[in-house]
PDB file of N, CA, C and O in Angstrom:
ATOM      1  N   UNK A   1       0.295 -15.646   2.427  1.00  0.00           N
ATOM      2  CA  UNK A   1      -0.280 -14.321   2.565  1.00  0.00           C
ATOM      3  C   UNK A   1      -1.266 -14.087   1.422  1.00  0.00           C
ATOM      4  O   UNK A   1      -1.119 -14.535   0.285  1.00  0.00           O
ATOM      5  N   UNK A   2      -2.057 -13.506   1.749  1.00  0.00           N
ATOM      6  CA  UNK A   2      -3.592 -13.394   0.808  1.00  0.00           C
ATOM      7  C   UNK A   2      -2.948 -12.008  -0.098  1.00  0.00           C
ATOM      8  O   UNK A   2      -2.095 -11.199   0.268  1.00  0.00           O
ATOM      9  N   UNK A   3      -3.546 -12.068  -1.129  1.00  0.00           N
ATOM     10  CA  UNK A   3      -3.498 -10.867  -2.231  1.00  0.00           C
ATOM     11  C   UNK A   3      -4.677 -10.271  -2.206  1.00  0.00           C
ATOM     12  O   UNK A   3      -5.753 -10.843  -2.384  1.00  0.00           O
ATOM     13  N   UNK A   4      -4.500  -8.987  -1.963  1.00  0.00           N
ATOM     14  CA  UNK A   4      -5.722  -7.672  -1.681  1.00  0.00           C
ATOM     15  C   UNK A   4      -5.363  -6.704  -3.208  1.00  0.00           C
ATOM     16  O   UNK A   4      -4.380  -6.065  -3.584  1.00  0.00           O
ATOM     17  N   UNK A   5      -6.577  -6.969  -3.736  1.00  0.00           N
ATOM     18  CA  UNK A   5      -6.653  -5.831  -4.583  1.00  0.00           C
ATOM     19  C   UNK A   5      -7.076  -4.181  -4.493  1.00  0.00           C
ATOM     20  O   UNK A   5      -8.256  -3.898  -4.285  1.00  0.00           O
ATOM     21  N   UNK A   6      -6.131  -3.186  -4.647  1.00  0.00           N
ATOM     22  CA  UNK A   6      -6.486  -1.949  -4.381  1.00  0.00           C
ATOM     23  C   UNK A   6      -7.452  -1.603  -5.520  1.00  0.00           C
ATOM     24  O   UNK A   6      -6.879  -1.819  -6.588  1.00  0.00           O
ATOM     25  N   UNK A   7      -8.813  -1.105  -5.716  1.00  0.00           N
ATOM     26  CA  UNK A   7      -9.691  -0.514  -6.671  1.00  0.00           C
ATOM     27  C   UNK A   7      -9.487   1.177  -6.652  1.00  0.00           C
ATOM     28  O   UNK A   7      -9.274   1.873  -5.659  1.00  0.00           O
ATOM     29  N   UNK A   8      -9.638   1.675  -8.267  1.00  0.00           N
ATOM     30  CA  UNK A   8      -9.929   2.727  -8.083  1.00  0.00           C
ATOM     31  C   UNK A   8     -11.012   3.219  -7.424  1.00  0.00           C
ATOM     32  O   UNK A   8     -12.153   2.892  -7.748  1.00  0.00           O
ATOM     33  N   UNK A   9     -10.759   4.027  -6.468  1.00  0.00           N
ATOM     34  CA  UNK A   9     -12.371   4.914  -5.927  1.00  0.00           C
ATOM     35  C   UNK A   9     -13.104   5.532  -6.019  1.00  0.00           C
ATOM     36  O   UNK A   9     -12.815   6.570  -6.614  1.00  0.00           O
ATOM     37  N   UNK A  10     -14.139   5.427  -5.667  1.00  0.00           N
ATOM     38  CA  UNK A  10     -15.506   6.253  -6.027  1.00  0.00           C
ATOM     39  C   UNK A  10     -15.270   7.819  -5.337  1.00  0.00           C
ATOM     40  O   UNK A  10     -14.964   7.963  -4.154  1.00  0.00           O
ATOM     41  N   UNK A  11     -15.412   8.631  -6.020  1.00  0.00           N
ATOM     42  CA  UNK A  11     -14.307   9.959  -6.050  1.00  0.00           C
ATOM     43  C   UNK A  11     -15.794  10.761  -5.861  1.00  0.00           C
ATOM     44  O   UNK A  11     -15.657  11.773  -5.174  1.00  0.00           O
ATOM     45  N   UNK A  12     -17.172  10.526  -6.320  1.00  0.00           N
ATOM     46  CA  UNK A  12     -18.078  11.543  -6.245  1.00  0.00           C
ATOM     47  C   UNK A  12     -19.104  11.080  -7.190  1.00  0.00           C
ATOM     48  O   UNK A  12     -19.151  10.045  -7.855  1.00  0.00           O
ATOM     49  N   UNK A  13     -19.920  12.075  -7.105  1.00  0.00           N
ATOM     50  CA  UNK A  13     -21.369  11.225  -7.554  1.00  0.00           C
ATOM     51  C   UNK A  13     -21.417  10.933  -9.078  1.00  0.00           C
ATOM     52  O   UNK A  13     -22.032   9.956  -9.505  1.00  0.00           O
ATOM     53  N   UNK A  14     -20.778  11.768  -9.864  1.00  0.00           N
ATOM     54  CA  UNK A  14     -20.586  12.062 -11.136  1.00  0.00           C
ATOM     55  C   UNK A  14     -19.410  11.628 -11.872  1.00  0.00           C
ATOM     56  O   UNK A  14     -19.236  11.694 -13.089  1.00  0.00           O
ATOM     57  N   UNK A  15     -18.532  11.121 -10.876  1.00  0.00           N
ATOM     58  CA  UNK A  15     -17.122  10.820 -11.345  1.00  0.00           C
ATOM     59  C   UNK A  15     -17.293   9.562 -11.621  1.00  0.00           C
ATOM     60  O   UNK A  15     -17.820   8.813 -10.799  1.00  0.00           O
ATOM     61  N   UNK A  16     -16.802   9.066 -13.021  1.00  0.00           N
ATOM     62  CA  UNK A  16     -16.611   7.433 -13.323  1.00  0.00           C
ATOM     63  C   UNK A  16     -15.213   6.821 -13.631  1.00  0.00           C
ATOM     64  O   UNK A  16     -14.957   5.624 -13.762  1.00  0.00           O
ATOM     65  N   UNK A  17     -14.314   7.933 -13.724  1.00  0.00           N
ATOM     66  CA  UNK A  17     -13.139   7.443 -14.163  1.00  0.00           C
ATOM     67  C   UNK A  17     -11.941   8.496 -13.516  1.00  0.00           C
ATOM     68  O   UNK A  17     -12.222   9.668 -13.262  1.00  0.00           O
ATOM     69  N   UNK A  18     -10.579   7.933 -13.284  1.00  0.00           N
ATOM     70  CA  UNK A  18      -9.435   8.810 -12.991  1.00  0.00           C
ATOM     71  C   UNK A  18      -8.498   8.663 -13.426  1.00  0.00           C
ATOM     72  O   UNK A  18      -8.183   7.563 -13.879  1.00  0.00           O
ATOM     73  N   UNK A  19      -7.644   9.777 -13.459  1.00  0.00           N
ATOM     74  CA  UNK A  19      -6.162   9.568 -14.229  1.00  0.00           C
ATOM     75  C   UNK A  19      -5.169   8.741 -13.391  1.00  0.00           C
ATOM     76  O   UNK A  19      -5.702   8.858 -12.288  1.00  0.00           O
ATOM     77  N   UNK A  20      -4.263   8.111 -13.220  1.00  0.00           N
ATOM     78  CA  UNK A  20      -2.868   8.157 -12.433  1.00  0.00           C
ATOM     79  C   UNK A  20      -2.127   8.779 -12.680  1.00  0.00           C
ATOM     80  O   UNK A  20      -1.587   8.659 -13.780  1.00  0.00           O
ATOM     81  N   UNK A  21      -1.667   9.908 -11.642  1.00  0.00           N
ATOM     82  CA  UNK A  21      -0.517  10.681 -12.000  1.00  0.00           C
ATOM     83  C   UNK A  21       0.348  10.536 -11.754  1.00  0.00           C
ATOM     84  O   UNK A  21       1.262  11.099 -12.357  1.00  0.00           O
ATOM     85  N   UNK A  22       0.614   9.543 -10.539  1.00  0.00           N
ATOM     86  CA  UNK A  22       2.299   9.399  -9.991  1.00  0.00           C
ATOM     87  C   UNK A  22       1.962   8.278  -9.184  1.00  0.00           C
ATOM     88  O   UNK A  22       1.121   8.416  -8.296  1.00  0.00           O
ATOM     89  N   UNK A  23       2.630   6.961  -9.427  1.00  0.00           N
ATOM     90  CA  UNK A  23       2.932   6.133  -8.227  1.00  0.00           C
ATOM     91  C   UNK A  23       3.651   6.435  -7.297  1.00  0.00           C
ATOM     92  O   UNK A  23       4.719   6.803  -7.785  1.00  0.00           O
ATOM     93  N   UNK A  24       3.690   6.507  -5.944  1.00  0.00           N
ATOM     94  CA  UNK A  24       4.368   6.838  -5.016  1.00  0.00           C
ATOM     95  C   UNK A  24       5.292   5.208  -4.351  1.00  0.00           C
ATOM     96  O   UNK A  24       6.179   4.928  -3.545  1.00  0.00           O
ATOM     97  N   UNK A  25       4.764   4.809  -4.902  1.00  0.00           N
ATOM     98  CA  UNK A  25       5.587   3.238  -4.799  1.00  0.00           C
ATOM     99  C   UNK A  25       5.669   2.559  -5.586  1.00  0.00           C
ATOM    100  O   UNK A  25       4.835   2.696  -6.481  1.00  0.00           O
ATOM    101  N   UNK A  26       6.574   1.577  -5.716  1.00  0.00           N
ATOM    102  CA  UNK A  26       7.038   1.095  -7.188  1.00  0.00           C
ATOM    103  C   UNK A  26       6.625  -1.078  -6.706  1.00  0.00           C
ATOM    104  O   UNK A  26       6.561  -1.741  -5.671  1.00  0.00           O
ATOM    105  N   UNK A  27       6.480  -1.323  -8.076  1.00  0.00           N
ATOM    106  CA  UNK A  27       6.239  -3.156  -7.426  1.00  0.00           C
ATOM    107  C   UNK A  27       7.648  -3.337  -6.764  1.00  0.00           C
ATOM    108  O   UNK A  27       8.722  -2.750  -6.895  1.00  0.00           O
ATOM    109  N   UNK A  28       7.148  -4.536  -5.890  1.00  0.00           N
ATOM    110  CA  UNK A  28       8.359  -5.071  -4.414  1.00  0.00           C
ATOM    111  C   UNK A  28       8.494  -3.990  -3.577  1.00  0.00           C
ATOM    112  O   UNK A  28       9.258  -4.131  -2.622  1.00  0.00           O
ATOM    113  N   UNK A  29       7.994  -3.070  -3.701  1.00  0.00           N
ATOM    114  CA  UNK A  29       8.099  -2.341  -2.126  1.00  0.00           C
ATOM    115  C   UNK A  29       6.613  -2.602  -1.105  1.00  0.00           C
ATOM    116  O   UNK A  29       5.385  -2.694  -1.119  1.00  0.00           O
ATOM    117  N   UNK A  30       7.533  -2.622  -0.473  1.00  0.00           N
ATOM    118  CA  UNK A  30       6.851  -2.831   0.883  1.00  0.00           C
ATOM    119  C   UNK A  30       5.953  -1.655   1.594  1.00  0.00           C
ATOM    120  O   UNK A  30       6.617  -0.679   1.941  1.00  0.00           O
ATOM    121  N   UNK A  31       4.826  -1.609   1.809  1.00  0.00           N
ATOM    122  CA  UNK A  31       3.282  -1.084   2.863  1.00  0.00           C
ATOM    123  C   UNK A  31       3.330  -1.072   3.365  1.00  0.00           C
ATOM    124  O   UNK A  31       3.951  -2.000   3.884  1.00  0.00           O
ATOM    125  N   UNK A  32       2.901  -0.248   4.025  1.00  0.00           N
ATOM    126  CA  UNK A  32       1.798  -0.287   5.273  1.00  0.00           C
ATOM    127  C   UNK A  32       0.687  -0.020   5.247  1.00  0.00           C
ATOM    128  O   UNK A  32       0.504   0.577   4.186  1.00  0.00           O
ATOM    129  N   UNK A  33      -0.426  -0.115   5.913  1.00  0.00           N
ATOM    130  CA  UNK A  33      -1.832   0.115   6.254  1.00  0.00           C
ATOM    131  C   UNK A  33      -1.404   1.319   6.239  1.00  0.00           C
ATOM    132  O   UNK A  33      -0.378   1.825   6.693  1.00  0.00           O
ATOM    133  N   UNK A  34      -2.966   2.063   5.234  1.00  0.00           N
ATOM    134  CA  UNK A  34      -2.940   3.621   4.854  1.00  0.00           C
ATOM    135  C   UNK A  34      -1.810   4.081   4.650  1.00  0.00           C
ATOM    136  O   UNK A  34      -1.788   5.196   5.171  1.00  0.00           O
ATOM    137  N   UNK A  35      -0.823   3.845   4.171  1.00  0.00           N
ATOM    138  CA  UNK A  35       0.661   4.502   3.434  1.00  0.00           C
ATOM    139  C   UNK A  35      -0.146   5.094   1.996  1.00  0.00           C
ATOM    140  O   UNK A  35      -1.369   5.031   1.871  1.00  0.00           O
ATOM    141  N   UNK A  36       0.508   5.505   1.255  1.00  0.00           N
ATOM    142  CA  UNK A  36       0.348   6.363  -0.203  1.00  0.00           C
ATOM    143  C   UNK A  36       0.448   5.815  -1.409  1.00  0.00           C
ATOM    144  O   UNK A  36       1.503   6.227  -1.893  1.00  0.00           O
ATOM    145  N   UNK A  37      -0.028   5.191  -2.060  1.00  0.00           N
ATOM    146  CA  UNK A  37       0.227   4.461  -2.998  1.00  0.00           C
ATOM    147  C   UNK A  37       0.333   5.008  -4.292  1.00  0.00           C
ATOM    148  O   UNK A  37       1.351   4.749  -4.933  1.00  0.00           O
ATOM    149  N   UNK A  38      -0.341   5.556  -4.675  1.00  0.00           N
ATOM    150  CA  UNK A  38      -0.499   6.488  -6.074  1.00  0.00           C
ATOM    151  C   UNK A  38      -1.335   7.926  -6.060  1.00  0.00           C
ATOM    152  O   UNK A  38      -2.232   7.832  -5.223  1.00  0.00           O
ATOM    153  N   UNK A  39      -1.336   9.012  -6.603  1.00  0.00           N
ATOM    154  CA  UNK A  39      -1.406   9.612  -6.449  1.00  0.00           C
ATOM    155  C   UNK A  39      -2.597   9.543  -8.016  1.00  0.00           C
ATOM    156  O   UNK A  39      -2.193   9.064  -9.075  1.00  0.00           O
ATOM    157  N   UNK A  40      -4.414  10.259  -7.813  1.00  0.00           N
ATOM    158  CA  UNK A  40      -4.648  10.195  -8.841  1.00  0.00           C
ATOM    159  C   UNK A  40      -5.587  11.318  -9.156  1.00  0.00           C
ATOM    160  O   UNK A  40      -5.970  11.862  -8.120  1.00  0.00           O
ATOM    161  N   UNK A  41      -6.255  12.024 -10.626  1.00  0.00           N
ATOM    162  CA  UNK A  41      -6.528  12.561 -10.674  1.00  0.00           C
ATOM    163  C   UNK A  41      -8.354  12.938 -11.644  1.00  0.00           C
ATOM    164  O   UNK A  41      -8.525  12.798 -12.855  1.00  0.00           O
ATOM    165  N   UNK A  42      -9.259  13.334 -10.783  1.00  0.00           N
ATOM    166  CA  UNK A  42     -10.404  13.405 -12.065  1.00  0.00           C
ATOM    167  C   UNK A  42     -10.693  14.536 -11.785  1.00  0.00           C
ATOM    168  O   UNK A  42     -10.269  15.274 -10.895  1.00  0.00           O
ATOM    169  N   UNK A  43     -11.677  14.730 -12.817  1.00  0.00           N
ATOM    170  CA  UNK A  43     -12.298  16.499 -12.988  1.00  0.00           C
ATOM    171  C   UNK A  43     -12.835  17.028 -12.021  1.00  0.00           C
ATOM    172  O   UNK A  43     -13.536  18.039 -12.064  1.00  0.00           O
ATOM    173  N   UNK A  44     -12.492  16.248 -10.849  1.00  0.00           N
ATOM    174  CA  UNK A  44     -12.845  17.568  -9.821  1.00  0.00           C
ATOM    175  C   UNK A  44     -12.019  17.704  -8.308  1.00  0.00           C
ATOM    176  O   UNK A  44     -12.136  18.559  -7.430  1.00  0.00           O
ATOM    177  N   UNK A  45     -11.197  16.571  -8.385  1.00  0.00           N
ATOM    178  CA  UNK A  45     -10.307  16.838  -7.298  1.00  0.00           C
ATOM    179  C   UNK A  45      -8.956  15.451  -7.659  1.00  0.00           C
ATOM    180  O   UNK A  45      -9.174  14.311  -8.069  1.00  0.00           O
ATOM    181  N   UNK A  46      -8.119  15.850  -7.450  1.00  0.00           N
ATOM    182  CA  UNK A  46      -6.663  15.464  -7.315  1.00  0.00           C
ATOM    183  C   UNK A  46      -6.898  14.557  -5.575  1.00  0.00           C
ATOM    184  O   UNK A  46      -7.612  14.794  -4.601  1.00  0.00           O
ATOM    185  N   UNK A  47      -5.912  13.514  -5.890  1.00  0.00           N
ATOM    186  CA  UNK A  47      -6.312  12.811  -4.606  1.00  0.00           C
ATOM    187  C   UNK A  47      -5.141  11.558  -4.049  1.00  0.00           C
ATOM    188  O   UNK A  47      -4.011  11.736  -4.506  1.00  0.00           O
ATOM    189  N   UNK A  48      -5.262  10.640  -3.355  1.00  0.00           N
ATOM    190  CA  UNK A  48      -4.239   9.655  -2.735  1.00  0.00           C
ATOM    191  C   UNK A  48      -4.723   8.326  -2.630  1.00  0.00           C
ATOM    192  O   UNK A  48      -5.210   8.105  -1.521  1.00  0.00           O
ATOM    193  N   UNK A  49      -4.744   7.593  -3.233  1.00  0.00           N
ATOM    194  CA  UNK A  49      -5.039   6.124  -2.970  1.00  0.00           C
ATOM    195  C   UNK A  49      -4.202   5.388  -1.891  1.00  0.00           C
ATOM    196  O   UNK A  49      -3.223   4.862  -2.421  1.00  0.00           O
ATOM    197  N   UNK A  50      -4.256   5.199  -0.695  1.00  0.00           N
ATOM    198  CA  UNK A  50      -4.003   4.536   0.471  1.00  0.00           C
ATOM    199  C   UNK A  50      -3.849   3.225   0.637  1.00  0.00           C
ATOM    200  O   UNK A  50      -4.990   2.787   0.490  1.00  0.00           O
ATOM    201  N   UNK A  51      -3.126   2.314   0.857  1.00  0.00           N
ATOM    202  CA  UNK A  51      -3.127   0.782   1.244  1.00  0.00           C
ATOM    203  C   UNK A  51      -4.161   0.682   1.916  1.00  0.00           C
ATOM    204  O   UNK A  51      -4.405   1.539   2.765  1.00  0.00           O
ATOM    205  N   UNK A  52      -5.278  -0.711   1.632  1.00  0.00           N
ATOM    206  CA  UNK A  52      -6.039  -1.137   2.472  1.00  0.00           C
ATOM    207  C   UNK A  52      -5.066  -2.220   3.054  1.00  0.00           C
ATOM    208  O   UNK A  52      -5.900  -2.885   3.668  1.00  0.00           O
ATOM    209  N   UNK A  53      -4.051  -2.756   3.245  1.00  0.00           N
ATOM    210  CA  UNK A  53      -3.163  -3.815   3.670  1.00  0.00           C
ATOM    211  C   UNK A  53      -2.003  -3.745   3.508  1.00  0.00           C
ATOM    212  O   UNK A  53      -1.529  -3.229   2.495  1.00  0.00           O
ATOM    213  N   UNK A  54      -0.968  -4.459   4.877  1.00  0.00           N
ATOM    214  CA  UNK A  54       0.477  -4.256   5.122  1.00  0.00           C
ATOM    215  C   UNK A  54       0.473  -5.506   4.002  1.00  0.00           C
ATOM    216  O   UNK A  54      -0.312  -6.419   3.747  1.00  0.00           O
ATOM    217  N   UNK A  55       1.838  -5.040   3.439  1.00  0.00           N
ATOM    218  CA  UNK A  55       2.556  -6.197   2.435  1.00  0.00           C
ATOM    219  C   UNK A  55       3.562  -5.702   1.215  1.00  0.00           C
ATOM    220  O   UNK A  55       4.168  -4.645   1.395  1.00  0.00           O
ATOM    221  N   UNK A  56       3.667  -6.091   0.555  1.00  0.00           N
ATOM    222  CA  UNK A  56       4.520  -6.016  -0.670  1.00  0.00           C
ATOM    223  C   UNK A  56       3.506  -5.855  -1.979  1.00  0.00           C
ATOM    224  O   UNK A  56       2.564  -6.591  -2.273  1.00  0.00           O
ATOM    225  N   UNK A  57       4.117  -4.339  -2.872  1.00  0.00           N
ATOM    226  CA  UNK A  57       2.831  -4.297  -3.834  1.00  0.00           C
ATOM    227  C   UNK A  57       3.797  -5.149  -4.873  1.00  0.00           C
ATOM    228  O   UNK A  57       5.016  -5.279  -4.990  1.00  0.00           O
ATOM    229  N   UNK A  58       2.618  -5.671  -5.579  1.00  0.00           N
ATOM    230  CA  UNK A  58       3.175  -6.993  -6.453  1.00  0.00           C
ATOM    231  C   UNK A  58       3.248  -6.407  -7.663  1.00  0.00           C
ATOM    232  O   UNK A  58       4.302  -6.475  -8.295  1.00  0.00           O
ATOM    233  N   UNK A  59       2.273  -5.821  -8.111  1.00  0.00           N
ATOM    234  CA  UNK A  59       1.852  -5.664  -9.498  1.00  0.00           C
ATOM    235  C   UNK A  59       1.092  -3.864  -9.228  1.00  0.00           C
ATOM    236  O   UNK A  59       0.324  -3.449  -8.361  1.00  0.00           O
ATOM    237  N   UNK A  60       1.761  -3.162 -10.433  1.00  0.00           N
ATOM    238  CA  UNK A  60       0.725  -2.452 -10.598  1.00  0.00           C
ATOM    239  C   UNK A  60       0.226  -2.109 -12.147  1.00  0.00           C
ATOM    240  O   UNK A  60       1.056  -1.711 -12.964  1.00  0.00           O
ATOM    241  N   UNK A  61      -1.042  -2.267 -12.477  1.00  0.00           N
ATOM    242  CA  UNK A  61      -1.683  -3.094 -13.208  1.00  0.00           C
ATOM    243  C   UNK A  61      -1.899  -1.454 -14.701  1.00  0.00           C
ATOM    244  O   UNK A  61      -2.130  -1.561 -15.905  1.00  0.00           O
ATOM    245  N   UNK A  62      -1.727  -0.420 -14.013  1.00  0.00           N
ATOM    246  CA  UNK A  62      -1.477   0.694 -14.967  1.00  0.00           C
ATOM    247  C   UNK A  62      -0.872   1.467 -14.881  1.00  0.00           C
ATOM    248  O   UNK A  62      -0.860   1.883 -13.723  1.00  0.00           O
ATOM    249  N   UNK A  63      -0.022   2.197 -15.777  1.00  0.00           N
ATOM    250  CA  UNK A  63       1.027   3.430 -15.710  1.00  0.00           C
ATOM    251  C   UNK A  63       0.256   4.964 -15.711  1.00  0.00           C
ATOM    252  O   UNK A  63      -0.811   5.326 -16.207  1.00  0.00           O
ATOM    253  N   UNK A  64       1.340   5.721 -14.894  1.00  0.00           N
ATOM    254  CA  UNK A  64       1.038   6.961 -15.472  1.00  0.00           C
ATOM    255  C   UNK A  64       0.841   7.328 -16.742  1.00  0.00           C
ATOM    256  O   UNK A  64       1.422   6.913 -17.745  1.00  0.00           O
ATOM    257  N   UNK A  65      -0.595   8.685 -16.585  1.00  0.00           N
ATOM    258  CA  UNK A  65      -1.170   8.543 -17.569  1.00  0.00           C
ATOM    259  C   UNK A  65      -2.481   7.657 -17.818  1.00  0.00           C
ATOM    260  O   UNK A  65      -3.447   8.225 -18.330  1.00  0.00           O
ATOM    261  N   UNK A  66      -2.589   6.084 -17.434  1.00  0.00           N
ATOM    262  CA  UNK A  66      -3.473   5.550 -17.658  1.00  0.00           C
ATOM    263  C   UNK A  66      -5.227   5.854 -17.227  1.00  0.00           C
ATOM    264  O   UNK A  66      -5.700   5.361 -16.203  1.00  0.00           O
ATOM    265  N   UNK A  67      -5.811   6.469 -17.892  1.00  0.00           N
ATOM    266  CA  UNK A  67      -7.005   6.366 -17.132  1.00  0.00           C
ATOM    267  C   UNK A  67      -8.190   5.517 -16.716  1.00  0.00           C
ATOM    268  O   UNK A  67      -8.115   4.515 -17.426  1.00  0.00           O
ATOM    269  N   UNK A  68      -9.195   5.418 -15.962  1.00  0.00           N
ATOM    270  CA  UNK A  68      -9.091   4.080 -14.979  1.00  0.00           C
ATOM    271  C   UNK A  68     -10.590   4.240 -14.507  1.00  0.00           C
ATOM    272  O   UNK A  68     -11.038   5.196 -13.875  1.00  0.00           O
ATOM    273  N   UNK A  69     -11.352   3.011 -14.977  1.00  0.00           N
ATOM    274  CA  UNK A  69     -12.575   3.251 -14.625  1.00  0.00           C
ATOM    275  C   UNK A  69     -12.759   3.195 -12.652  1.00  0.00           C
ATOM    276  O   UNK A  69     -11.924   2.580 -11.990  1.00  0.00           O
ATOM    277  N   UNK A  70     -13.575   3.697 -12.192  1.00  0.00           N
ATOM    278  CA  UNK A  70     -14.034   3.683 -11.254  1.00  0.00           C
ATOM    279  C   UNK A  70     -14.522   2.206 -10.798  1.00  0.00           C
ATOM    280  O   UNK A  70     -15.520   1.891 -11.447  1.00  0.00           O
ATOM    281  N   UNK A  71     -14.121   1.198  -9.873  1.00  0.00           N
ATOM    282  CA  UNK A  71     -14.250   0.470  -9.074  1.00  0.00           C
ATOM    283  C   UNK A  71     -13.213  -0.885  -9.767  1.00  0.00           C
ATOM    284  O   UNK A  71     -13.381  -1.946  -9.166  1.00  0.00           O
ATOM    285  N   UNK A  72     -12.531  -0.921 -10.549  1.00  0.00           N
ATOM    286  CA  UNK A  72     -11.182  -1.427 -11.120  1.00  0.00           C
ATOM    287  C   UNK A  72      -9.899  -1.613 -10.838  1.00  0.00           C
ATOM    288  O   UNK A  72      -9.077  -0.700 -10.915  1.00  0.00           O
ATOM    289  N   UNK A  73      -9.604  -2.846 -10.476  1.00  0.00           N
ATOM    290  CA  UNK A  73      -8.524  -3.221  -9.755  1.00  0.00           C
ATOM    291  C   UNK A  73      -7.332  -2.048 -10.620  1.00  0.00           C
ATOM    292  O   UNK A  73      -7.405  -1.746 -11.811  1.00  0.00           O
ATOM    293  N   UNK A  74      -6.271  -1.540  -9.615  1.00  0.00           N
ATOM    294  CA  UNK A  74      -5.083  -1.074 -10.396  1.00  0.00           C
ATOM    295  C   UNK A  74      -3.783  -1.349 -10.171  1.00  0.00           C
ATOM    296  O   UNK A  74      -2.917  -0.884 -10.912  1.00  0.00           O
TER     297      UNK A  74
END
């Protein structure tokens, strides 16, 4: 099975970076396509990072709290 990296997203024209506020899943749990993955936050809207792929998250690469450039694996 191939490893898909989730990136932080491009949130708006001005936005370069976001907080993580809450993982909603922890490593070894299991996805689905568009399930909830973390929950994150920049200066202008609060938001949901989504699975692009069914599988098992392996790694997640920053904690709450961490803030997170824009297009950066997390």
């Amino acid at each position: 099975m191939a490893k898909v990296e989730i990136l932080m997203p491009h949130m708006g024209e001005s936005v370069f970076e976001a907080t993580i506020i809450k993982w909603l899943k922890k490593e070894g749990d299991k996805v689905k396509i568009d399930e909830s993955l973390v929950e994150i936050a920049t200066d202008k809207v609060d938001s949901e990072i989504t699975s692009t792929a069914e599988g098992t998250l392996l790694k997640c690469l920053f904690h709450e709290g961490d803030v997170i450039q824009v297009g950066k694996p997390i």
